[in-house]
C-alpha positions as semicolon CSV with decimal commas, in nm:
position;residue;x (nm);y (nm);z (nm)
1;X;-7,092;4,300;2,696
2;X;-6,807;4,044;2,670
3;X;-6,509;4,058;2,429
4;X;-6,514;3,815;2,113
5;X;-6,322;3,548;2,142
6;X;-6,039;3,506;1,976
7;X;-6,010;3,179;1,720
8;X;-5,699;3,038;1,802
9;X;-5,615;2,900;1,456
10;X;-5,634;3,183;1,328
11;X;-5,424;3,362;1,609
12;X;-5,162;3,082;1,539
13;X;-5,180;3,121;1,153
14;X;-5,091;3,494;1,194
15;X;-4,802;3,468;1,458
16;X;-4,632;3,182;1,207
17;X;-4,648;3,393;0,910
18;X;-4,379;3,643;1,047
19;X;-4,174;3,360;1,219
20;X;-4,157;3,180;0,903
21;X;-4,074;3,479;0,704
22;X;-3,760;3,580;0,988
23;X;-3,646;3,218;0,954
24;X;-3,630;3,248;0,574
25;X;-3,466;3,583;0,590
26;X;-3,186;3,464;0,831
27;X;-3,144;3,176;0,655
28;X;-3,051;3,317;0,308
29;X;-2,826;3,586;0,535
30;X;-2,445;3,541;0,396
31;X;-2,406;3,562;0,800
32;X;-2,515;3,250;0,956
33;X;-2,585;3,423;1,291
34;X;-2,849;3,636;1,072
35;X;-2,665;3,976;1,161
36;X;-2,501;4,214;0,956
37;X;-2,146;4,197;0,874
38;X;-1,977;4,541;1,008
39;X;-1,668;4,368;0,937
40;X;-1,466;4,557;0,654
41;X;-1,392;4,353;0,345
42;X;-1,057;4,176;0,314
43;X;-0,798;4,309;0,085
44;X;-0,587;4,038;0,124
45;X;-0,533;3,832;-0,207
46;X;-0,727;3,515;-0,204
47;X;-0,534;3,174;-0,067
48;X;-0,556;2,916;-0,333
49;X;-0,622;2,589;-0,220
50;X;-0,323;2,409;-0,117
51;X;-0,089;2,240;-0,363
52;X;-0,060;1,846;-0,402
53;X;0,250;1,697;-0,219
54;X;0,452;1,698;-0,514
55;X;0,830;1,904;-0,510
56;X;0,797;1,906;-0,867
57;X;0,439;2,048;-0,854
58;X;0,487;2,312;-0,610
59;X;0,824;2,436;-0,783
60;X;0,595;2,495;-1,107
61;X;0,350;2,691;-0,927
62;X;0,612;2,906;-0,753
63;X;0,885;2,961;-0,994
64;X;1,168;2,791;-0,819
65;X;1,423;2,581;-0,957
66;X;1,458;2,299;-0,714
67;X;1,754;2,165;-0,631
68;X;1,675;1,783;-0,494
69;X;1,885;1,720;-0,145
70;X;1,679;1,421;0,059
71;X;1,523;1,148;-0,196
72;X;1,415;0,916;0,088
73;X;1,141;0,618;0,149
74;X;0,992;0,868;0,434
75;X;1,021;1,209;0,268
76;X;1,140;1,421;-0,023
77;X;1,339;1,763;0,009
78;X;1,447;2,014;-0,212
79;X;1,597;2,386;-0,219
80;X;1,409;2,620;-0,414
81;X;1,599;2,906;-0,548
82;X;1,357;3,209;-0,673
83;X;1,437;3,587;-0,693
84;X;1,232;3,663;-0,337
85;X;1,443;3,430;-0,205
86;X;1,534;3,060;-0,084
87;X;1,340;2,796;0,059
88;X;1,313;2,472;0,133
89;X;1,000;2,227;0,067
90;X;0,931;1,879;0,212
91;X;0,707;1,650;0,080
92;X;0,599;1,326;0,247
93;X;0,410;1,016;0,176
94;X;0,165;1,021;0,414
95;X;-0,007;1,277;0,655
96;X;0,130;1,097;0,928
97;X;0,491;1,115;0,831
98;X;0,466;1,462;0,823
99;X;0,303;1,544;1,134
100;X;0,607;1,350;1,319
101;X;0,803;1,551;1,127
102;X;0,667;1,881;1,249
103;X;0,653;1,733;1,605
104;X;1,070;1,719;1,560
105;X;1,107;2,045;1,379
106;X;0,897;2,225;1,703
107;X;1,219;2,143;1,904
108;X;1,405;2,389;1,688
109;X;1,102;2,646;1,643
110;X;1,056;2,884;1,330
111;X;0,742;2,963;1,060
112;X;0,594;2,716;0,835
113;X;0,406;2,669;0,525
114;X;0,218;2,364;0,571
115;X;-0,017;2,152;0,342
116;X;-0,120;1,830;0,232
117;X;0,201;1,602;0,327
118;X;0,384;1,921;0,240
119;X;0,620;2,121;0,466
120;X;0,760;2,470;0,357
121;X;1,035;2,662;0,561
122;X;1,185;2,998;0,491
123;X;1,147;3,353;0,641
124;X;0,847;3,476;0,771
125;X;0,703;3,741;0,476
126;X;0,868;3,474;0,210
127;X;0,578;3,201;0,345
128;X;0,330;3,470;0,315
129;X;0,395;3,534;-0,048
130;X;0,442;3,164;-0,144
131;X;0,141;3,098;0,058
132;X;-0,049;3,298;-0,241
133;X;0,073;3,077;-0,472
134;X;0,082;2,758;-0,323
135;X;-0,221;2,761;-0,032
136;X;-0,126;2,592;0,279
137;X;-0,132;2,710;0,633
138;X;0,099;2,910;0,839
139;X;0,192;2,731;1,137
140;X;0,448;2,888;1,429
141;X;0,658;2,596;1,628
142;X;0,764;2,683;1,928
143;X;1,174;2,601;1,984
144;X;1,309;2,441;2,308
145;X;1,336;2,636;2,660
């Protein structure tokens, strides 16, 4: 007595059943890779996104009464005095601008805050707080050798 034959529709129905269901599975996972996240939750407040290159408009949104020193065609800076402390904020007119200006600053090194056409410098854990408030990145230059 031979086996029956298997109908291969059929046989190809029922192995795309459970692929389609894995793919829809995975695909409404929160991970993209499909696994779960053994990560632990982040307790770090949430970064806001950054702040428009305005002195005026980051000053509101960080308490700081801004004293103007540079009002110039290629960029705008100001001290901001606040009870953590004092900073400095840089606003330019265009990306550009700004990343030559970071290219120069690298020679001298230090931590900064860094957004849209905006530029931030002050100590380390100050950025970190103002980055709360303002968004941005923190970027490390590297000084001269």
């Amino acid at each position: 007595m031979t086996a029956p034959r298997a109908d291969p529709a059929r046989t190809t129905s029922a192995l795309a059943v459970p692929l389609l269901l894995a793919s829809l599975v995975m695909g409404c996972s929160a991970d993209p890779s499909g696994k779960a996240s053994t990560a632990p939750k982040s307790t770090a407040p949430p970064v806001p996104s950054a702040a428009p290159a305005s002195i005026e408009k980051i000053a509101s949104m960080t308490g700081c009464a801004a004293e103007m020193r540079t009002e110039a065609e290629e960029l705008r800076e100001a001290v901001c005095v606040t009870p953590e402390g004092n900073w400095i904020v840089t606003t330019f007119p265009t990306e550009k601008l700004k990343l030559t200006w970071l290219d120069t600053a690298s020679m001298y090194g230090g931590t900064y805050l860094v957004g849209p056409r905006w530029a931030i410098g002050a100590k380390p854990q100050l950025l970190k707080t103002l980055r709360t408030k303002v968004g941005g990145e923190l970027q490390e230059l590297r000084g001269m050798k």
